[in-house]
C-alpha angles and dihedrals in degrees: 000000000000140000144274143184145187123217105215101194129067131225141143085267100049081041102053119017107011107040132221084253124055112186138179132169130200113245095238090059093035115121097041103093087249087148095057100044097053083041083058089056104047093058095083081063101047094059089051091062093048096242103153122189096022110211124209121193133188141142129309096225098046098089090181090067104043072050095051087050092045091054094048089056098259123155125225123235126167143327115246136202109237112235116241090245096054121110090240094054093061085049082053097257117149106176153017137223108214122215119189127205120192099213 
């Protein structure tokens, strides 16, 4: 159905550009809030580890996954510009949208 991950460790760059959470969902399970619900899963974790608050990141255009972050309870925060040396930037991203979750 897809894929998702949990970055266990915290930095500025997990905090502000790359995200605790990383999600993708296959096109033929899309539109089914796959992504939330396995977010949602993966917060027991989260608190076990101690990551609090938990960040998830995505872009700005992709309104399934802003959607994705809104349904598991995420709060939005801001939008970022992206910095030249980050990963993202050399993809072509330019910004982030930044979710916050209170664990």
């Amino acid at each position: 159905m897809g894929q998702i991950n949990l970055r266990a460790e915290t930095n500025e760059t997990i905090e502000r550009y790359a995200g605790h959470i990383g999600y993708s969902v296959h096109e033929a399970f899309r539109g089914h809030r796959n992504a939330a619900r396995s977010t949602l899963l993966l917060l027991p974790l989260a608190r076990q580890l101690g990551i609090d608050p938990l960040w998830i990141t995505c872009d700005p255009p992709n309104l399934a996954s802003r959607r994705s972050c809104e349904l598991a309870g995420a709060e939005f925060i801001e939008i970022v510009d992206l910095p030249p040396g980050y990963r993202g930037y050399l993809l072509g991203q330019r910004q982030k949208c930044r979710y916050r979750m209170q664990l």
